[in-house]
N, C-alpha and C positions, 0 to 999 in steps of 0.2 A: 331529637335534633340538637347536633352541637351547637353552643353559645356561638355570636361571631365575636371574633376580635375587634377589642372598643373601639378603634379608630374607625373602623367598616361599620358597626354599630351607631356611631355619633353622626358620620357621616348621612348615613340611610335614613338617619330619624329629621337630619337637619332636609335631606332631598325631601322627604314627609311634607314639612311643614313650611316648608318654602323660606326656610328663615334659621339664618346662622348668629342668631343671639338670644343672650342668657341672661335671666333674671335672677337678680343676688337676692338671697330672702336675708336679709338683716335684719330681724326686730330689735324694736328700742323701745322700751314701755313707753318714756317719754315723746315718742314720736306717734303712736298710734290714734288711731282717731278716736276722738275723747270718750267717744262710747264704749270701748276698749278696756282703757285706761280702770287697773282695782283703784279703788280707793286708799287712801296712805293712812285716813283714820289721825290726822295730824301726826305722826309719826314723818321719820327722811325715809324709812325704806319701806315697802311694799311687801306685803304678805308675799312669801316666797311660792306659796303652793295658788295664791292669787294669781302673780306673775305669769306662771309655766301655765297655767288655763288660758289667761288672754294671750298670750305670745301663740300658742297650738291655738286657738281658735283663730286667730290671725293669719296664721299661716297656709291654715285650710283654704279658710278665705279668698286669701293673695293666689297660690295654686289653682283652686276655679276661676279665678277672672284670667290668669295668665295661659290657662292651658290649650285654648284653639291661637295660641300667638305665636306660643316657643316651647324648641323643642326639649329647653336644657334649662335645669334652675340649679342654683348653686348655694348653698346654704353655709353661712360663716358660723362656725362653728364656736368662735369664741358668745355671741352673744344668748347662746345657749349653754354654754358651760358655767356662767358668773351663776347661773341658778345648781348650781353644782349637780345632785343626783338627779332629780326632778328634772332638772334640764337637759341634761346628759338621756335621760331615757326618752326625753319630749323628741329630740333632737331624731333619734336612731327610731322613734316610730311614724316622724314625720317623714321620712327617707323611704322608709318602707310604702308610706301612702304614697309620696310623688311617683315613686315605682309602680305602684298601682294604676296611677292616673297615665302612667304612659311615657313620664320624662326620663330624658337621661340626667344622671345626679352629680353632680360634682360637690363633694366635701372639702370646703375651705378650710382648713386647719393649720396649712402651711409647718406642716411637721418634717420635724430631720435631727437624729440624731444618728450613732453609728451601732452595725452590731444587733444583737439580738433586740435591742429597745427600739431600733427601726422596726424590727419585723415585726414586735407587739403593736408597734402604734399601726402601720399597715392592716394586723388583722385585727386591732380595734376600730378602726375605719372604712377599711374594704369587706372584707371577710363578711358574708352572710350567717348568721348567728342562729345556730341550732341548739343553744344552752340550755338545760333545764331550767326549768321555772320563765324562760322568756320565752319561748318558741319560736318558730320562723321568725324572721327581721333580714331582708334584704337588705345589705349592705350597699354604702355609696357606688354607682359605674367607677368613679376616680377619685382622684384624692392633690390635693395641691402640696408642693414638697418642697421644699428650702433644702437645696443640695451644695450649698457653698462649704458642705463640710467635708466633699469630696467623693469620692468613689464608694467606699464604704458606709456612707450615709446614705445615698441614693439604690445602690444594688440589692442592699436586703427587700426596699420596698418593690424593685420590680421582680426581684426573686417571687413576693407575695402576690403580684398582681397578675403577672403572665400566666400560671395555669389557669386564675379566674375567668383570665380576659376582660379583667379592668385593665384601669386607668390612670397616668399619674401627669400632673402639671407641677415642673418644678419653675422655679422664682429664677427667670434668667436676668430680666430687666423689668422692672421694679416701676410704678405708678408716681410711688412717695417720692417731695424734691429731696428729703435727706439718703437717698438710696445713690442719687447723681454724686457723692464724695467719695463713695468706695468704686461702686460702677462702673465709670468713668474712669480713673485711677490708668495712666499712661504706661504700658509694658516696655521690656529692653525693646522690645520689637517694633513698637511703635503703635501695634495696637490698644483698643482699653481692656479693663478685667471681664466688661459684660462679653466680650469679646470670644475671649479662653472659655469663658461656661458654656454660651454657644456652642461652641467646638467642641465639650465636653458630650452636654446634652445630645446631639448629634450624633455624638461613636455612642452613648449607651443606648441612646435610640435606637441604633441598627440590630439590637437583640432580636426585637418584636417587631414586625413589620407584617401590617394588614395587606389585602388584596385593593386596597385603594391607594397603595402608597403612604400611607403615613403611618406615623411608631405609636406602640402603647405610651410612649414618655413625650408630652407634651411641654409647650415653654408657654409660662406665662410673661407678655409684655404687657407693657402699660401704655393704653392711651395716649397718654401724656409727651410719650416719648420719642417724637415725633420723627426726629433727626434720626432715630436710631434704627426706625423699625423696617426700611425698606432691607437695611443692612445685614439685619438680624434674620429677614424672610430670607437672606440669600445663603447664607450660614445656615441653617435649620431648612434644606427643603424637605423632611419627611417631618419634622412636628407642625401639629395643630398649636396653633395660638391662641392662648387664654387670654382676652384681653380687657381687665379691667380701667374703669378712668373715663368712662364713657358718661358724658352727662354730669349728672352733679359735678364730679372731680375734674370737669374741662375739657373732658378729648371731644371732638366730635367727628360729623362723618369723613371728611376728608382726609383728617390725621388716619384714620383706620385703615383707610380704602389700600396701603402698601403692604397690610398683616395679610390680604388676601392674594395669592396667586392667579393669572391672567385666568383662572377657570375658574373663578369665584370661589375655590375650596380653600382650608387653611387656616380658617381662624373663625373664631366665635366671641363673637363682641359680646361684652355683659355690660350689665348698667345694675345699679339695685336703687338706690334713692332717687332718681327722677321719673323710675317708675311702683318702686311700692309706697311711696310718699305723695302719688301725685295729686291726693287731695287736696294737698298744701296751696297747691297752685289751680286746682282746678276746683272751688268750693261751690260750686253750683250742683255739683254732682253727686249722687252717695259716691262715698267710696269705694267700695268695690270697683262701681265703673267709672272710676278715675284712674285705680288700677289697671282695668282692662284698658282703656283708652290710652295709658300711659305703653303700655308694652306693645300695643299697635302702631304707635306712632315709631318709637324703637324698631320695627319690623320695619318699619315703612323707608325708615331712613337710611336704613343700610341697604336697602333693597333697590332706592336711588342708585346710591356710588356704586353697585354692583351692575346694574343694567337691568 
């Protein structure tokens, strides 16, 4: 049986699970629960090969307490990379496992360049890996993509993604307040610049178009950006919405509730530190089911403004 196409794909997993949000896996040595935490040995940095063990046993972790909640986890990619190779493979076998467990994957990386070095980073990212010496590794369902560098930054990666039938979320409108100078930024026309990429995003979206109405090339908004995002759903009606800023970074449900169209489809809220932190706040608990209890309450909340 052929693959579906990821929007039809994402879509089907989120009807699954009754719940259109995503948990960002961010580890931070510093931030794990002290049982976690190697030892520094009085040393400032941490045994590297210590590190990438408690980050992957952490991750395991977080993925079972999240998995009867949500149907999509999303892994930042940078805080697996600082542990350079060791990380880098932690990273591409934990991907593999949430695949196992049933999620759909989103790889944070926020990559864009133009040209062939698109299409490496694509099938360093997407591409399912049949390499010797690694063997199978399912690659991420998508990939998040900084396309402000134009047409030729953005079409290599969905030249790679479309036979897969992944996925890609490019940066249309941005969570961070430093993003609102360029963003924002007023055209001859009268529009702003998040405006034009909208528009952009949009026409290349119309390449790949699922059976549910929406494109392989998704737009990440942010939470945060309140003013902008009923605007932005009216510009992009075939992308899904990534939408980070949820929780810790301020958004919450009400700001969201415009990312989604009157049929509740459209956008996939994420959150990562109010829910894989939520020890923090919730210390009576192990963790684990602070975790879980964190990504319930997330479910729960969108599940309000939705009906």
């Amino acid at each position: 049986m052929s693959l579906m196409h990821f929007a039809d794909r994402l879509l089907d997993a989120i009807t699954r699970k009754g719940s259109p949000v995503c948990v960002g896996i961010d580890p931070v040595i510093e931030k794990l629960p002290r049982e976690l935490q190697p030892s520094t040995n009085g040393s400032s940095e941490v045994n590297i090969n210590e590190a990438v063990a408690a980050i992957t046993s952490w991750t395991r972790d977080v993925l079972e307490a999240v998995v009867d909640h949500v149907p999509v986890v999303k892994f930042q990619s940078a805080c697996f990379e600082r542990y350079l190779w060791e990380g880098v493979e932690a990273l591409h076998r934990l991907i593999h496992l949430a695949h196992e467990m049933g999620f759909v994957v989103v790889c944070d990386a926020k990559r864009g360049d133009i040209g062939i070095s698109s299409s490496h980073y694509a099938a360093g990212n997407l591409a399912d890996s049949n390499l010797q010496g690694v063997g199978t590794l399912k690659g991420a369902d998508s990939l998040t993509v900084n396309g402000y560098m134009g047409h030729d930054c953005l079409q290599p990666f969905i030249d790679v993604a479309m036979p897969q039938k992944k996925g890609l979320f490019a940066l249309v409108r941005t969570s961070n307040p430093g993003g609102d100078r360029l963003q924002t930024l007023k055209l001859a026309d009268g529009r702003q610049m998040v405006d034009e990429m909208a528009a952009f995003v949009a026409e290349l979206g119309e390449q790949s178009v699922g059976n549910c109405g929406y494109s392989l090339l998704g737009a990440v908004v942010g939470a945060t950006k309140v003013e902008d995002i009923a605007r932005l759903r009216k510009l992009m009606p075939q992308q899904i919405f990534l939408v980070p800023g949820y929780g810790a970074q301020g958004g919450g449900a009400e700001d969201v509730k415009a990312s989604f169209k009157e049929d509740g489809t459209g956008a996939i809220i994420t959150a990562s530190r109010s829910v894989i932190y939520a020890h923090t706040r919730l210390p009576d608990l192990d963790w684990k089911d602070a975790v879980a209890q964190g990504a319930a309450e997330l479910n729960s909340e969108i599940r309000e403004i939705l009906g």
